[in-house]
LUMBARO-834327 format. One record per residue (C-alpha): residue number from 0; chain; y, x, z. Coordinates in steps of 0.1 Angstrom, whole numbers, plus 5000, padded with zeros to 4 digits. Layout:
(NUM 'A' (Y X Z))
...
This chain:
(0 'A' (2343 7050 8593))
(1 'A' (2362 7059 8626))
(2 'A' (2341 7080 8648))
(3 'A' (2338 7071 8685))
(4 'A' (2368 7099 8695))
(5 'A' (2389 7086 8672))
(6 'A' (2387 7055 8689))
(7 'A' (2387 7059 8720))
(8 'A' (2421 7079 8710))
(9 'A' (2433 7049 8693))
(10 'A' (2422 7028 8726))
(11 'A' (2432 7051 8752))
(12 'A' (2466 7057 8740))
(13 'A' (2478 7022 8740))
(14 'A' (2497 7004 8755))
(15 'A' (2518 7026 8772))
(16 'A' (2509 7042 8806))
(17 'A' (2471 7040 8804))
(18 'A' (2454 7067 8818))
(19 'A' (2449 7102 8801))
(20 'A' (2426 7130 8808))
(21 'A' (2444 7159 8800))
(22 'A' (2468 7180 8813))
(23 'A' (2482 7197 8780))
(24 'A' (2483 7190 8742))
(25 'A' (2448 7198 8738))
(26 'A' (2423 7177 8738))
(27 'A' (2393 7195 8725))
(28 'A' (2384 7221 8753))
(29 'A' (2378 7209 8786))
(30 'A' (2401 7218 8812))
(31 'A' (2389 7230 8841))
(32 'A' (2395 7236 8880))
(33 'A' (2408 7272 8882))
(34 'A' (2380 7291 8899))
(35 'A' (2405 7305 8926))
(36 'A' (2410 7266 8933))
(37 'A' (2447 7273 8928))
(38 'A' (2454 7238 8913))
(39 'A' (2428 7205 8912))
(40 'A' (2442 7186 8880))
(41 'A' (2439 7152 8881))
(42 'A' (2451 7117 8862))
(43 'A' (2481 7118 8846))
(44 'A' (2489 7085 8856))
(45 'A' (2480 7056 8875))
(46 'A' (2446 7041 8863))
(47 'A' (2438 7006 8849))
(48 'A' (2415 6985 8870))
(49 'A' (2386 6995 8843))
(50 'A' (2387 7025 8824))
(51 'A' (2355 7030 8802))
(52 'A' (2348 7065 8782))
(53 'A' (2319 7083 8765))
(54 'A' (2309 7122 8759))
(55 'A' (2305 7115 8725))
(56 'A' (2339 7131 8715))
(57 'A' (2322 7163 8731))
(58 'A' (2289 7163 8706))
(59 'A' (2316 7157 8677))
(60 'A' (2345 7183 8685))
(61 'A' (2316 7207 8701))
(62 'A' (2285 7197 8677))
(63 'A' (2254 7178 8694))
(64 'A' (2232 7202 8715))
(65 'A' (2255 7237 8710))
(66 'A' (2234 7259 8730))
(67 'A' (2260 7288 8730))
(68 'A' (2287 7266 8735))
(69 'A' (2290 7273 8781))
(70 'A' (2323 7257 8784))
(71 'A' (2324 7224 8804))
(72 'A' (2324 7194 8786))
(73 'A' (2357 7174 8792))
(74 'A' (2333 7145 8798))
(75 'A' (2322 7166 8831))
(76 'A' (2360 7175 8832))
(77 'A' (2372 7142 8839))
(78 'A' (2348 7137 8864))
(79 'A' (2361 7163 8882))
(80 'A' (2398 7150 8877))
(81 'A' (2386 7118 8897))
(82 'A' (2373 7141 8924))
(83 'A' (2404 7156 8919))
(84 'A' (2424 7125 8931))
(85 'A' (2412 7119 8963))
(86 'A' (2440 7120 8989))
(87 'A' (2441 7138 9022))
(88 'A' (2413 7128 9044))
(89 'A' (2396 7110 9023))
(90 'A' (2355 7101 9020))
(91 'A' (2337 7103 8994))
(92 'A' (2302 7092 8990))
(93 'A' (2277 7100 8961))
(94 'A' (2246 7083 8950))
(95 'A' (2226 7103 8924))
(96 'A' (2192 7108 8915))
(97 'A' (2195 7146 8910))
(98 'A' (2222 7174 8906))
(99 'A' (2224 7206 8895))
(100 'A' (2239 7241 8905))
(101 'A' (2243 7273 8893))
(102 'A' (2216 7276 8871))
(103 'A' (2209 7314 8847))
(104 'A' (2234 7336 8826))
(105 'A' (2216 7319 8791))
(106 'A' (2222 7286 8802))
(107 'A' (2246 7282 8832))
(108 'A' (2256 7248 8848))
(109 'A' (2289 7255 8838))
(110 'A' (2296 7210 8833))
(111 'A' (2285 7205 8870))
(112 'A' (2303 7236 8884))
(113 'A' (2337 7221 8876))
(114 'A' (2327 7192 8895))
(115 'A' (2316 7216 8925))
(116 'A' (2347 7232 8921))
(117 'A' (2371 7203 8922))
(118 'A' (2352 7195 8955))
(119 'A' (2357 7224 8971))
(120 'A' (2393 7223 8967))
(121 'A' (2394 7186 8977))
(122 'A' (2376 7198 9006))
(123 'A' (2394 7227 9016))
(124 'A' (2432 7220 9008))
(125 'A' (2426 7180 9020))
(126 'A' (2398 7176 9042))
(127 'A' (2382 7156 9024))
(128 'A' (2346 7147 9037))
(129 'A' (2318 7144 9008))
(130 'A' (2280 7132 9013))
(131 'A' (2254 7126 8991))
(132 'A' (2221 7111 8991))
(133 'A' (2198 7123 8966))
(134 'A' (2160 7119 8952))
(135 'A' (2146 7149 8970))
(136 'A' (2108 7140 8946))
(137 'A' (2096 7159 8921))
(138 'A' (2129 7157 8902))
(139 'A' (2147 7184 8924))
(140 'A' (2116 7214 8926))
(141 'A' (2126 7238 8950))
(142 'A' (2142 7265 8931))
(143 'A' (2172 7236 8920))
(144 'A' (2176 7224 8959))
(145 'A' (2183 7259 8971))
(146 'A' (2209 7264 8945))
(147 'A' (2225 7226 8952))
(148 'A' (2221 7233 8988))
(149 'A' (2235 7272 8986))
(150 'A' (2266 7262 8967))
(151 'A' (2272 7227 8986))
(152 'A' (2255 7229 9021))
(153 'A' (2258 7267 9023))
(154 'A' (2293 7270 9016))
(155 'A' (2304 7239 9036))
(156 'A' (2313 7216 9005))
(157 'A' (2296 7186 9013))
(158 'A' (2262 7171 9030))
(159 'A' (2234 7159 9015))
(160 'A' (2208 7134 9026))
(161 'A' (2171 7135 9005))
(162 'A' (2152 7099 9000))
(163 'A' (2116 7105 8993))
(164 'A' (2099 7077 8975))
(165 'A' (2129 7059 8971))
(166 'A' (2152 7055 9000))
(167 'A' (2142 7019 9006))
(168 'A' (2108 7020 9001))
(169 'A' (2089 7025 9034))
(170 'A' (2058 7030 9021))
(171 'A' (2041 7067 9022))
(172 'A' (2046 7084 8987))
(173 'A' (2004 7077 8982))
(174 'A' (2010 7042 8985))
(175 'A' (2022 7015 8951))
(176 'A' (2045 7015 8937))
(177 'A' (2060 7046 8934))
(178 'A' (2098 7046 8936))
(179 'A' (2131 7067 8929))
(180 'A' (2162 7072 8947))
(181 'A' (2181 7066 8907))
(182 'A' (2218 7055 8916))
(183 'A' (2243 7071 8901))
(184 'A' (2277 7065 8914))
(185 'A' (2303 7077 8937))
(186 'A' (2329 7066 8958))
(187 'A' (2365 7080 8970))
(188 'A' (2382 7057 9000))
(189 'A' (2417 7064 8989))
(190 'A' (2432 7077 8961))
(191 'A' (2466 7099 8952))
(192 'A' (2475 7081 8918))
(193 'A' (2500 7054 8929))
(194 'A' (2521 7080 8948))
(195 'A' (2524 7054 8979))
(196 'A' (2510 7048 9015))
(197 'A' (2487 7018 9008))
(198 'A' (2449 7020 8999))
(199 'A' (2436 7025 8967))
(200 'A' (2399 7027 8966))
(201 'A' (2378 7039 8933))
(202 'A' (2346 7038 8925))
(203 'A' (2326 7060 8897))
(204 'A' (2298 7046 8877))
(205 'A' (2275 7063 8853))
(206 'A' (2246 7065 8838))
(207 'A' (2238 7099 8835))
(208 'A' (2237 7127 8866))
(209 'A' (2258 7153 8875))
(210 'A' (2240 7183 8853))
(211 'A' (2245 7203 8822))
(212 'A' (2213 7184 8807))
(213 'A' (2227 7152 8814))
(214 'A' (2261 7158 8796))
(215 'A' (2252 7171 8768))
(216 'A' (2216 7161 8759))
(217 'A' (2222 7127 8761))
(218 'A' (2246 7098 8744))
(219 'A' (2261 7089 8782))
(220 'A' (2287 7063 8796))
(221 'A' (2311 7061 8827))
(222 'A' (2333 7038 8840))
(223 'A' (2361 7040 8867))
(224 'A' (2365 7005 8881))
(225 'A' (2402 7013 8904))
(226 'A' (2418 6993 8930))
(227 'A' (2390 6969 8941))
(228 'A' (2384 6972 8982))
(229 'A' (2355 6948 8985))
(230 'A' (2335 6968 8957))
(231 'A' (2341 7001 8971))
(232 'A' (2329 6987 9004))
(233 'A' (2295 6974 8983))
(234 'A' (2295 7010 8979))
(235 'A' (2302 7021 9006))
(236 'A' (2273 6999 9027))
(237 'A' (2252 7014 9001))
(238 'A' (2255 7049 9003))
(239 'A' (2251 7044 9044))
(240 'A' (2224 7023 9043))
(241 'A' (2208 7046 9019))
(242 'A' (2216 7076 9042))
(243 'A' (2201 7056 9068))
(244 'A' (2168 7056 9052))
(245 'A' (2170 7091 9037))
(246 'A' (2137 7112 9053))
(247 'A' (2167 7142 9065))
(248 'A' (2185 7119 9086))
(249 'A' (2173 7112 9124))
(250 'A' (2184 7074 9113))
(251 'A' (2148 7070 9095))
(252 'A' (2138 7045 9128))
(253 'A' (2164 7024 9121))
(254 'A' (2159 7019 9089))
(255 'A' (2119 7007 9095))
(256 'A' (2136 6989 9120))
(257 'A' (2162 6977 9096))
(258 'A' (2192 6985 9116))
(259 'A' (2218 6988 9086))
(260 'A' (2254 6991 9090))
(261 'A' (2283 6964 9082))
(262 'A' (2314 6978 9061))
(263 'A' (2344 6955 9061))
(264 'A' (2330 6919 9057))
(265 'A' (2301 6934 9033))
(266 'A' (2273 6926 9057))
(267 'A' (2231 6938 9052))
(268 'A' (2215 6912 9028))
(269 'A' (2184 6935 9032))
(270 'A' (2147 6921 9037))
(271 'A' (2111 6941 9038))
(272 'A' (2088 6930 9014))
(273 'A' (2059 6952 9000))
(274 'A' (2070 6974 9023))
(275 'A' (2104 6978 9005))
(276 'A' (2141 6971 9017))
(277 'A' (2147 6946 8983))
(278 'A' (2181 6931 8980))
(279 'A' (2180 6896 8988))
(280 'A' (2213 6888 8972))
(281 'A' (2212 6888 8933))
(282 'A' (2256 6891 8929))
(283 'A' (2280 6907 8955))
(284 'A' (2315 6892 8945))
(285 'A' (2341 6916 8953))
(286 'A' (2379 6910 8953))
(287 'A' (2397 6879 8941))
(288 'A' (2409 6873 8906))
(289 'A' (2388 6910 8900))
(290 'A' (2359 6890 8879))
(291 'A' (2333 6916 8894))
(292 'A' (2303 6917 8910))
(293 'A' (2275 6944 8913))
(294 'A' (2237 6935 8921))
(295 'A' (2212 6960 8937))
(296 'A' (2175 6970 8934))
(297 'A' (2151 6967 8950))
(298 'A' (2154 6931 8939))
(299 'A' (2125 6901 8950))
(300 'A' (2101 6901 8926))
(301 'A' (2098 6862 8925))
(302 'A' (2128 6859 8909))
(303 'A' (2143 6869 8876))
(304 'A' (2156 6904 8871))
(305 'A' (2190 6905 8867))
(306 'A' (2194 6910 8831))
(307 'A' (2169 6881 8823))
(308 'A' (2197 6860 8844))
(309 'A' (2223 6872 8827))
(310 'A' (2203 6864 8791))
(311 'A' (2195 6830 8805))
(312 'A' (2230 6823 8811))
(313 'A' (2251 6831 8775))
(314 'A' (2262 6801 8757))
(315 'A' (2256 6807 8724))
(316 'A' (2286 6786 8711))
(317 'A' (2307 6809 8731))
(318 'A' (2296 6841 8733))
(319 'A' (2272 6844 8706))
(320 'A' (2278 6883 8697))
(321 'A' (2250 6902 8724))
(322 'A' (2248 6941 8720))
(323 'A' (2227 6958 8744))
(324 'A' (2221 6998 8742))
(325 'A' (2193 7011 8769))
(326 'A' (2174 7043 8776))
(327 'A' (2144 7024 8787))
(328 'A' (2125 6992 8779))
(329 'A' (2088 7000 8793))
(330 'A' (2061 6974 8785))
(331 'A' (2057 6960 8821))
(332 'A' (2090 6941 8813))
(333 'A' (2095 6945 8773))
(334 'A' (2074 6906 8770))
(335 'A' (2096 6892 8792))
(336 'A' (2132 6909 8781))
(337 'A' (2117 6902 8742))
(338 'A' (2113 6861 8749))
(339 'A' (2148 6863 8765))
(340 'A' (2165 6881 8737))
(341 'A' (2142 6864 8710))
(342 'A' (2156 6828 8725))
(343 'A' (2191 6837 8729))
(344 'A' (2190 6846 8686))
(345 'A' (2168 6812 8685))
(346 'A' (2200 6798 8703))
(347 'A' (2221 6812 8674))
(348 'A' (2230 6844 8693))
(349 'A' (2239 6877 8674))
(350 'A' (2214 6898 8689))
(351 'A' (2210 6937 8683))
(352 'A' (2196 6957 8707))
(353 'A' (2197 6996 8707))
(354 'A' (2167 7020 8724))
(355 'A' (2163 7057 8728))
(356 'A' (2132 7069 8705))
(357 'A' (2136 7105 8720))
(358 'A' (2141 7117 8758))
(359 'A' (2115 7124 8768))
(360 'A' (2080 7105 8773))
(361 'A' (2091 7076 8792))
(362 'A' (2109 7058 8763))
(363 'A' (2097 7038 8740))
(364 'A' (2063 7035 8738))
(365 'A' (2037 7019 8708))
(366 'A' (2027 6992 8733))
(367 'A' (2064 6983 8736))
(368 'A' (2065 6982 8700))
(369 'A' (2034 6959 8692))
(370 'A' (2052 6937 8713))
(371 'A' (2085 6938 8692))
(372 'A' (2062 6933 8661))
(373 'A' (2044 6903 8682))
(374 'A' (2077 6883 8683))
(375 'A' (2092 6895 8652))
(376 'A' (2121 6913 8674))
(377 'A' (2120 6946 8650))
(378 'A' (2153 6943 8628))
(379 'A' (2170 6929 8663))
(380 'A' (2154 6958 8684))
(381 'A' (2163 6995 8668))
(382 'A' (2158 7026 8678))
(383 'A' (2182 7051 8677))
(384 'A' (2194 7086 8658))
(385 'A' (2202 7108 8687))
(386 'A' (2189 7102 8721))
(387 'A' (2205 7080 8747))
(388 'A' (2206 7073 8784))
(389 'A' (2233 7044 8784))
(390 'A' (2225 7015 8801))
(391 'A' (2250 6986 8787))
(392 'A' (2249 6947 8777))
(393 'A' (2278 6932 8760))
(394 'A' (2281 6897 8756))
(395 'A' (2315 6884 8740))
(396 'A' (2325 6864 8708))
(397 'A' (2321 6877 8676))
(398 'A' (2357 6880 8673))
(399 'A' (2369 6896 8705))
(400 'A' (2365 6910 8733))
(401 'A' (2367 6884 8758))
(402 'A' (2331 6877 8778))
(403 'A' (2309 6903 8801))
(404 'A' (2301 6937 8804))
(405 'A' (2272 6952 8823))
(406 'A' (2267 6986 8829))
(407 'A' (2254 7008 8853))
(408 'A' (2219 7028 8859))
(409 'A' (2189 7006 8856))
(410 'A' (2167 7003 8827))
(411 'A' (2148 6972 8813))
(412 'A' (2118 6985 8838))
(413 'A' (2098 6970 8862))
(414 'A' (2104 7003 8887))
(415 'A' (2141 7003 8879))
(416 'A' (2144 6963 8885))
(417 'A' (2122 6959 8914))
(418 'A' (2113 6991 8934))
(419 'A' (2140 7021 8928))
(420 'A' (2174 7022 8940))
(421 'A' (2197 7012 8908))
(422 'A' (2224 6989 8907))
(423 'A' (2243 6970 8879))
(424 'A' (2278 6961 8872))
(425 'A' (2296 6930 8856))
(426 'A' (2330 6926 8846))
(427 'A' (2338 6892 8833))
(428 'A' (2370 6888 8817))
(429 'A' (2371 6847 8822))
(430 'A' (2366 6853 8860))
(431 'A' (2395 6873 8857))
(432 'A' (2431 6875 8869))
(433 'A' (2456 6877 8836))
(434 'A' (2460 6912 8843))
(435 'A' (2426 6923 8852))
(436 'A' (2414 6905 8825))
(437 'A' (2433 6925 8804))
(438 'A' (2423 6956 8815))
(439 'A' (2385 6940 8811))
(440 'A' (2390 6937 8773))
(441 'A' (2402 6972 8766))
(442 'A' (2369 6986 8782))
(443 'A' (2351 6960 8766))
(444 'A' (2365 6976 8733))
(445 'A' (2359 7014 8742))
(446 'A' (2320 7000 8750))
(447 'A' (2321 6983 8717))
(448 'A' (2335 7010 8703))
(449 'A' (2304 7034 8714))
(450 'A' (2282 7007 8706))
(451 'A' (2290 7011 8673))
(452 'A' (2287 7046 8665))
(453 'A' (2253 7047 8679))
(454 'A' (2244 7019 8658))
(455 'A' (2248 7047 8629))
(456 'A' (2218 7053 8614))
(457 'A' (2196 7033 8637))
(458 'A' (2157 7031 8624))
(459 'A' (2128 7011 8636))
(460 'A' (2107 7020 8664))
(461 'A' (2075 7038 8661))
């Protein structure tokens, strides 16, 4: 059987003129911003409106978990090609749950530092301004903010704005529930590719952070979604309203008094409850004939998640092939995402559903799995061989790739769904223009694709 770099090859190289990642011949070793910032590499040619890829052709050319291995990954790599193409003056805005920089001689953050790098050019030979807003919790201990802050802050690369307890959540960090700043995206406001004067706006999503651990301890997805004003402005209200409610911004009064900001005709659809900024709009539709739209935590907790809606919604007669690969299904939601998933294969759905067994302690746990047993959801729920942090639902026919696509940080969770900062993606191909559409269906493959591979030697859940 094909392995995943194989084909995504095999995808990526056809038709002519999709996009390419590398600068030379070889595809094996990352390639990576000269240190002297003589030159910041970036797409070889004009992106697709989706481009999808994993870091799974890393672990196979590299082997999983090389631990001598301190060259950058060309997963990180071609993140720092994107940074790579923002034009001259520029913004771009980050969301992320941590970073890291610098790190020790035995294990260096060599993945992240190509990133850093390709900022600092962007930011030195283009002006290009950079923010972030970041979890400043337990996640980021002191010894890793003075090294983010010493080779971002310090050296004038970018700023960064720390949420505590979530951004949204106004309650003190002592007070339920407990949330995360967890987003995991960035923004540029114009990009170089075309080679013209008009716009071109791109936005980044992933589900893994910007750190050596990240990369290459974990089965990860991204996504470039290119071209699409009224989602980069989503994101762009995001990151500022975020920023607003960061506790290192003087803004933190207007966001108790929820003074949030307006960005193109994207307007605030946020409301206090609990004590939380939720979301009060469950899709934000972006440009016509794109067949996009991205939805937000915190979301109301009287109505149903996001992915329970989606579920709700598949006609089996049509799109009756669902894969789903998660990092997280935690037993506060796994009864209610179980009854969807077990009624959609009651429907006559082709349900499988992928988790990550190891990561950590917040996977999947033996109460989650006497729940699978309770509705006879163990052959459709597996867990699998090598650890993964990808969040991704694919519902489509058996025998294309036509249907939805959702991807983007959140976890089948009660925190991720209703009280941390997350948001989801979906790309839906009959929503479509002709030629988004068909752009749509290539990523659809390269997800089906990684689907797949991590299906390879899946096992049951213990």
């Amino acid at each position: 059987m094909l392995g995943v770099a194989t084909l995504l090859t095999a995808i990526v190289a056809t038709p002519a003129g999709a996009i390419s990642f590398t600068m030379d011949d070889n595809t094996g070793e990352a390639q990576a911003v000269p240190q002297d910032l003589s030159e910041c590499p970036t797409l070889t040619s004009e992106p697709r409106a989706f481009e999808a890829w994993f870091n799974t052709d890393d672990m196979e050319y590299r082997g999983y978990l090389d631990a001598k291995n301190q060259s950058p990954w060309s997963y990180a790599n071609r993140m720092a090609q994107i940074v790579c193409g923002a034009k001259k003056n520029a913004t771009i805005m980050i969301g992320m749950y941590f970073i890291r920089a610098i790190g020790t001689t035995e294990r260096p953050e060599s993945d992240s530092e190509i990133i850093w790098r390709a900022m600092e050019y962007v930011k030195k030979k283009r002006n290009v301004n950079i923010g972030f807003v970041m979890d400043g919790g337990s996640i980021t201990p002191a010894s890793a903010k003075s090294n983010i802050v010493k080779r971002l802050v310090s050296s004038k690369i970018a700023k960064i704005y720390w949420c505590y307890n979530g951004c949204f959540n106004t309650n003190k960090s002592s007070v339920y529930p407990y949330a995360i700043n967890h987003e995991k995206f960035m923004t540029i406001s114009d990009t170089l590719w075309a080679g013209d004067d008009k716009k071109h706006p791109a936005v980044f999503s992933s589900s893994g952070q910007f750190a050596r651990s990240q990369v290459r301890t974990y089965w990860q997805e991204a996504s470039l979604i290119y071209g699409d004003q009224k989602l980069y402005d989503n994101f762009s209200a995001r990151y500022q309203n975020m920023k607003i409610c960061s506790g290192s911004t003087t803004g933190s009064a207007d966001c108790k008094k929820g003074k949030f900001v307006t960005v193109g005709d994207v307007k605030p659809t946020l409301k206090k409850d609990r004590g939380i900024w939720i979301d009060t709009l469950y899709r934000h539709y972006t440009d016509s004939g794109r067949g996009t739209s991205v939805s937000f935590s915190p979301q109301p907790k009287d109505v149903d998640d996001y992915y329970s809606a989606q579920f709700n919604d598949v006609d089996c007669l049509v799109d009756n092939k669902i894969r789903v690969a998660m990092y997280r299904l935690t037993i506060t939601r796994a009864t209610i995402m179980v009854k969807s998933l077990v009624s959609l294969k009651n429907r006559g759905c082709d349900v499988k559903i992928l988790l990550s067994q190891q990561g950590g302690a917040q996977t999947v746990s033996k109460d989650v799995v006497k729940v699978l047993k309770k509705y006879n959801a163990t052959t459709m729920v597996r867990c699998t061989k090598v650890p993964i942090h990808t969040k991704m639902i694919l519902i489509t026919p058996a025998t294309s790739n036509a249907g939805r696509a959702l991807f983007g940080t959140a976890n089948m969770t009660t925190s991720g769904l209703r009280y941390s900062e997350e948001h989801v993606i979906t790309m839906d191909t009959r929503r479509a223009n002709n030629a988004t559409a068909e752009d749509m269906r290539r990523a659809i493959g390269v997800y089906q694709a990684g689907w797949n591979e991590l299906n390879q030697g899946n096992r049951a859940c213990k």
